[in-house]
C-alpha positions in Angstrom: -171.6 -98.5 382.6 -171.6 -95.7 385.7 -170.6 -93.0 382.7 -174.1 -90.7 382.1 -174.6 -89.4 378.8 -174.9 -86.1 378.1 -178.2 -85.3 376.3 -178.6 -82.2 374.4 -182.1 -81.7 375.5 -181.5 -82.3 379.0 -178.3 -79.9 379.0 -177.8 -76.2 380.5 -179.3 -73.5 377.8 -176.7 -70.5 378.1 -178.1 -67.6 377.3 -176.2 -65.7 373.7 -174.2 -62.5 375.0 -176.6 -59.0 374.7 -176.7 -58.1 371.1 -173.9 -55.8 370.1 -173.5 -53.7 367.2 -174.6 -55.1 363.8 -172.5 -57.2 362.1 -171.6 -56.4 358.5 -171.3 -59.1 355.9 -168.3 -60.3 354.8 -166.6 -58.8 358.1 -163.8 -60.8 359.8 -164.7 -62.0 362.7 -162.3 -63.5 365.4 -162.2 -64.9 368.7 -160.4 -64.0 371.4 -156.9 -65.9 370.5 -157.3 -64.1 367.0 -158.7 -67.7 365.3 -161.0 -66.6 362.5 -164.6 -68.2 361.7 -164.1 -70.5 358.7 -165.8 -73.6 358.9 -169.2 -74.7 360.1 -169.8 -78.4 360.8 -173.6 -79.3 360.7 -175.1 -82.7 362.2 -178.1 -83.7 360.8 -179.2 -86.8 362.9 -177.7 -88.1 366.4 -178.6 -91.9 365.2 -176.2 -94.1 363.9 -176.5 -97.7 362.2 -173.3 -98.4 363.8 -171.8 -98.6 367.2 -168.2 -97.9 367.0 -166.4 -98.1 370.5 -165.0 -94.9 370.3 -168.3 -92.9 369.5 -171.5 -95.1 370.2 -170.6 -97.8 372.5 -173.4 -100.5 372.8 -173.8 -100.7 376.0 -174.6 -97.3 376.4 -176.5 -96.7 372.8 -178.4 -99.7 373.6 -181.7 -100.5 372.2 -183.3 -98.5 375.6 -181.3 -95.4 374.5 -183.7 -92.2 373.4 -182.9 -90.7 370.1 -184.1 -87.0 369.6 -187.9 -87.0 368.4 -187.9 -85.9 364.9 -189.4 -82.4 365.7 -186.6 -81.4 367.7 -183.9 -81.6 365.1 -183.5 -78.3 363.0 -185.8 -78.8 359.1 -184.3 -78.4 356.2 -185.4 -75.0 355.7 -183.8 -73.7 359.6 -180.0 -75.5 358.3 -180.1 -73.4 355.6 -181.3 -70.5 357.4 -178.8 -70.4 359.6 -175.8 -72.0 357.3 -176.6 -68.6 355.4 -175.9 -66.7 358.6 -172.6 -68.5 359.5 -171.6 -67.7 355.8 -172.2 -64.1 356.1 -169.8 -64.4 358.9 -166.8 -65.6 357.1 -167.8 -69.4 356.7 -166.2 -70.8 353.6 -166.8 -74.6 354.1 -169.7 -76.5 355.2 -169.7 -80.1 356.5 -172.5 -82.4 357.0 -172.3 -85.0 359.5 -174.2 -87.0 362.2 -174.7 -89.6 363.4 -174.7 -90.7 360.0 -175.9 -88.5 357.9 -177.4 -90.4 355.0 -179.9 -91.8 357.6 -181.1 -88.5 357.3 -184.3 -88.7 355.4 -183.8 -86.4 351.7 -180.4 -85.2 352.8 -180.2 -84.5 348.7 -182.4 -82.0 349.3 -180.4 -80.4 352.5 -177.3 -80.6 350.3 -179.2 -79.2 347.3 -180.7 -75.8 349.6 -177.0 -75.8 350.7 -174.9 -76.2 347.3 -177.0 -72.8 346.2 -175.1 -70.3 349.2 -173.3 -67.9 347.9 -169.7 -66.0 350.0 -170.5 -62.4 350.2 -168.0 -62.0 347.0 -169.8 -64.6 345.1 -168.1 -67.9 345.0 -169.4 -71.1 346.3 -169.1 -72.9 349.2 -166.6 -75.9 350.0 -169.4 -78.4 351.2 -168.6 -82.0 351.9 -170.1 -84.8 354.3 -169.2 -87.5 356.2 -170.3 -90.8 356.3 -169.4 -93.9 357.3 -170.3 -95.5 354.1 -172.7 -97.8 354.8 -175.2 -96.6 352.0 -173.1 -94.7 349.9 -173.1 -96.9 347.2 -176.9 -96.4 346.7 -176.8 -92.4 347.3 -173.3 -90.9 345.6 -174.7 -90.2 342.5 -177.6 -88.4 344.3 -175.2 -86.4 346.4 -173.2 -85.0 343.8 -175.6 -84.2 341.6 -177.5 -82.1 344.5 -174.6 -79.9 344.2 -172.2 -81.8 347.2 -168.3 -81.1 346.3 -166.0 -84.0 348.2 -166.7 -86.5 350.8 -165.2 -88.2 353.8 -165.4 -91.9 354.9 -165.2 -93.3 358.2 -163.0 -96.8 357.6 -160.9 -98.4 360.7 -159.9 -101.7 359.7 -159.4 -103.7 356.2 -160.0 -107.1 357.8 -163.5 -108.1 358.4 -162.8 -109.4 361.8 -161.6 -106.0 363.3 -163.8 -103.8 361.0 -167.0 -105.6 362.4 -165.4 -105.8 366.2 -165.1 -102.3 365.8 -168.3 -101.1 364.3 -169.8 -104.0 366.7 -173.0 -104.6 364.2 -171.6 -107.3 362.3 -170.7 -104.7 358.8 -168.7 -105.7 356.1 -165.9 -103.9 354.8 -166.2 -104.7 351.6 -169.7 -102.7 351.6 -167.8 -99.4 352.4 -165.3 -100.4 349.5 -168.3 -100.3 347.3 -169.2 -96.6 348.3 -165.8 -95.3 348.4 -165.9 -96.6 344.5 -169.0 -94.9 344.0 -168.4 -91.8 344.9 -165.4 -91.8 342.9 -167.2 -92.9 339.9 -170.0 -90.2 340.6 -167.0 -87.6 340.6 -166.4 -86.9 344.3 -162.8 -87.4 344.9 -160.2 -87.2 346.2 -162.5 -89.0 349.1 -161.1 -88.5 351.8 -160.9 -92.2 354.2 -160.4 -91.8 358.2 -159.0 -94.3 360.5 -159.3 -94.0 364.0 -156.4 -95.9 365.8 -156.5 -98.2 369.3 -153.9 -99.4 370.3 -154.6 -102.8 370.6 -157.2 -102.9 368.7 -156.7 -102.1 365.3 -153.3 -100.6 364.9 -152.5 -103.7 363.1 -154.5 -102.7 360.5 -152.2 -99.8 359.4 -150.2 -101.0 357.0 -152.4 -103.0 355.4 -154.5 -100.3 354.8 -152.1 -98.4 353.1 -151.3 -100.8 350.8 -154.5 -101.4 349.8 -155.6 -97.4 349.3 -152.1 -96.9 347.3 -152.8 -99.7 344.9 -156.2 -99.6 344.2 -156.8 -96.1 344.7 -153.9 -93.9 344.7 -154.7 -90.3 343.7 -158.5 -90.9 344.2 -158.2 -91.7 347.8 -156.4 -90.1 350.9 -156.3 -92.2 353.7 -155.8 -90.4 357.2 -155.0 -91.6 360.4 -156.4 -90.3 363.7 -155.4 -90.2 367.3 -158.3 -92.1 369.1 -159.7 -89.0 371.1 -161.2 -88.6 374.5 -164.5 -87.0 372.8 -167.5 -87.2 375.2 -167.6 -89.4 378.4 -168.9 -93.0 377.3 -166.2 -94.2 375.4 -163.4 -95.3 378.2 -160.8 -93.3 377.0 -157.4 -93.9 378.1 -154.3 -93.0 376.8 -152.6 -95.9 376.7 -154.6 -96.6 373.8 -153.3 -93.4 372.0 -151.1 -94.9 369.3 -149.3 -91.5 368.6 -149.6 -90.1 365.2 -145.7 -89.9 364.6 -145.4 -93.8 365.8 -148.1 -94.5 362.7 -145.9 -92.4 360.6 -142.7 -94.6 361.4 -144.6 -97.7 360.5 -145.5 -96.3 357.1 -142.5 -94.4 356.5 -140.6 -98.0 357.0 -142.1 -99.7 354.2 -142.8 -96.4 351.6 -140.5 -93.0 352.0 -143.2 -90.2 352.7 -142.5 -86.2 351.6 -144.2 -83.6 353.6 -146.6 -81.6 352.2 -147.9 -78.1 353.1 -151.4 -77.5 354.3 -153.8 -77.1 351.5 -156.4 -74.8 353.7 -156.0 -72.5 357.0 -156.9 -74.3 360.1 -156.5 -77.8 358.3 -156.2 -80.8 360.8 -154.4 -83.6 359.2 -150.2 -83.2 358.4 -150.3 -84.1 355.1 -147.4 -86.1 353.7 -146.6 -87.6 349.9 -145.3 -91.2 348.9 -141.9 -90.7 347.1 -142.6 -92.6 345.1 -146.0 -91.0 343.6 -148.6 -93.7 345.4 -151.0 -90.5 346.8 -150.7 -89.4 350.2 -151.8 -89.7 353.4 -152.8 -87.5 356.4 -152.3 -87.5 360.4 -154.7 -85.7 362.2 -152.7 -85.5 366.0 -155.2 -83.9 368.7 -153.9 -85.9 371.5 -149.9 -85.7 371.1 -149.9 -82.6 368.6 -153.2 -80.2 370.0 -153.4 -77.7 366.4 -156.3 -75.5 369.1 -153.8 -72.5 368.1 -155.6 -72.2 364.5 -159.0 -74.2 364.9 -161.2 -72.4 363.0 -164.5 -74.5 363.2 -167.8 -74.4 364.5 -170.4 -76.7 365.0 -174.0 -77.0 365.0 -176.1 -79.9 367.1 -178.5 -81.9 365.7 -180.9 -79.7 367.4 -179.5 -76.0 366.6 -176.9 -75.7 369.4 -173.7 -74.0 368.7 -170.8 -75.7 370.1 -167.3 -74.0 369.6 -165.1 -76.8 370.0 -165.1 -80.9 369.4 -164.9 -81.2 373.3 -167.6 -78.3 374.3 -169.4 -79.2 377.5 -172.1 -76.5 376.5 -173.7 -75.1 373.8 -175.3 -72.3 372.8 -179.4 -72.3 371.5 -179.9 -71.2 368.0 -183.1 -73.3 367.7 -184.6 -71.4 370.2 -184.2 -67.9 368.8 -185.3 -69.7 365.5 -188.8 -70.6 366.7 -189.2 -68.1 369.7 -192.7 -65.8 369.8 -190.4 -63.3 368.5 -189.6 -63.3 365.0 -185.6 -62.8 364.8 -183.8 -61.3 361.7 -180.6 -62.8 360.3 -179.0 -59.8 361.2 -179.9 -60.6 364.9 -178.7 -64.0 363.9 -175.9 -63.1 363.4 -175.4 -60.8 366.8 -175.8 -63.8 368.3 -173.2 -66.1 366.3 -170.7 -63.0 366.1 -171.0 -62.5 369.9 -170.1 -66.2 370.9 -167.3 -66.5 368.3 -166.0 -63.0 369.8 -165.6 -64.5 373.1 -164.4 -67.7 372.2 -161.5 -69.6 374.0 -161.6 -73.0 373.9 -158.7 -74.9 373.9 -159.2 -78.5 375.0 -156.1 -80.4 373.6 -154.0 -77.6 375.1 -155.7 -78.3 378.0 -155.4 -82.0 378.2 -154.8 -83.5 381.5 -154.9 -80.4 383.3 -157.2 -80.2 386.4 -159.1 -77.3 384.5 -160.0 -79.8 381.5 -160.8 -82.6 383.4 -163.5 -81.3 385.8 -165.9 -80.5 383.3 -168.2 -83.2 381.1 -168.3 -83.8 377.5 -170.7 -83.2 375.0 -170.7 -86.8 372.9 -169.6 -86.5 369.0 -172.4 -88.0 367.7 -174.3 -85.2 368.6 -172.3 -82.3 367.0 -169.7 -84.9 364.5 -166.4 -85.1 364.2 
């Protein structure tokens, strides 16, 4: 494939902004289209035991392909650190994600250093992971009991055939079943489940799927479907492979009468709506043929300490190196920093979409910063 991917440590360093005038805890801070700093998404590890199309095809995250050496990803002890930092800023929820996080060696212990952050008025954090499933059966229990409050699997396909065609390493379904079960049983649910829809490719997996999370799941499983997304370069995007989010909702809404729901947080990305009929719910996140940029209120942190302001970023911004510069740097310069990116933040991507502006520029990939 001609595509290059982007690596992080190959990738412009922008320098932060000049370090303006402290930054008081608890202040709001907003960018420059008024969106506040709510949520911080963390990736722990850019590998991946799968190779999903979409994310990590094969033929590019082949067995030549160069993972980050372990002493470039950010320790425990610097997540924390600067999860703290974002916190102080306004961050209410933290999400953990990869790669595939539980490949992450003692992520209980990340979650653990994670689950003790306090909001500057006291309350805890919203912290939740996602995962793909494919050891959650063995590590749930752990999870939760390191302090982790919900979760969120990655699931595109009921039947084996397309499941394993789409995570192209040969992984049983059933195996993720098994995870979703035991998170529920450890007392992480609702768990949220994600399906990425191809046209083509797996949209014929959408009704099954539905039927299956409403009967043997209903309240303690929401299953959301996503536009398949032109995140990074290496995928092969193309829209005609964008099964709109409103088409999946006809399908569904054919066979069991849906309800809308309101949003249940600021910023949220899925459109939540109800079955009539009391089977759960399900959610349609809609980047592609519904952009929600006007109230994206997320961050995101590399797997080596760059801050990325938006799921399409073709930059980011180096908090590992103020971390482990000669200088010693306070959390109060930290938080300069943070505070002077977010200030000038204007990202827009699905706004943008198709315009010569958005197409000129590369990608970061999303397993580098998650979902």
């Amino acid at each position: 494939m001609s595509t290059r991917v982007i690596p992080l440590h190959d990738a412009d360093r922008p320098q932060f902004p000049p370090p303006g005038l402290p930054v008081r805890a608890g202040a709001r801070l907003v960018d420059t289209l008024g969106r506040p700093l709510r949520d911080l998404r963390i990736s722990v590890t850019d590998r991946c035991n799968f190779r999903c199309s979409y994310c990590m095809p094969k033929q590019v995250f082949d067995k030549h392909h160069q993972f980050l050496p372990h002493d470039e990803l950010l320790n425990f002890e610097e997540i924390t650190r600067l999860a703290r930092v974002f916190v102080g800023l306004g961050v209410e929820k933290l999400r953990i994600t990869g790669g595939e996080p539980l490949l992450r060696r003692h992520i209980e212990s990340l979650i653990d250093m994670l689950a003790q952050l306090r909001t500057p008025d006291g309350r805890e954090l919203d912290l939740t992971l996602t995962t793909n499933g494919s050891v959650l059966a063995k590590k749930a229990a752990a999870l939760k009991a390191a302090g982790l409050k919900r979760l969120t699997v990655s699931l595109d396909g009921l039947d084996d055939a397309v499941f394993q065609r789409m995570n192209d390493v040969g992984f049983p379904v059933a195996t993720v079943l098994d995870g979703i079960r035991a998170a529920l049983a450890a007392g992480l649910g609702p768990v949220k489940v994600n399906m990425v829809v191809q046209r083509g490719v797996n949209d014929d997996q959408i009704l099954p799927m539905a039927r299956h999370f409403r009967e043997h799941f209903g309240q303690g499983a929401v299953l959301r479907f996503i536009e398949y997304m032109d995140v990074g370069t290496t995928n092969g995007w193309r829209m005609d492979q964008v099964l709109p989010s409103a088409e999946v909702q006809r399908r569904i809404a054919a066979e069991w009468p849906l309800v809308p729901l309101s949003a249940s947080a600021p910023g949220e990305t899925a459109e939540r709506w109800a079955y009539a009929d009391g089977g759960g719910e399900v959610g349609f996140i809609s980047s592609v043929t519904q952009a929600f940029c006007g109230d994206c209120n997320r961050a995101r942190v590399s797997t080596e300490g760059r801050l990325y302001t938006c799921l399409f970023a073709h930059r980011g911004h180096d908090l590992r190196g103020l971390l482990r510069g000669a200088e010693p740097v306070s959390d109060a310069q930290l938080a300069s920093a943070v505070a002077g990116v977010w200030s000038g933040r204007a990202d827009r991507y699905s706004q943008l979409r198709g315009t010569a502006a958005a197409a000129t520029l590369p990608r970061v990939e999303m397993h580098y910063i998650g979902g």
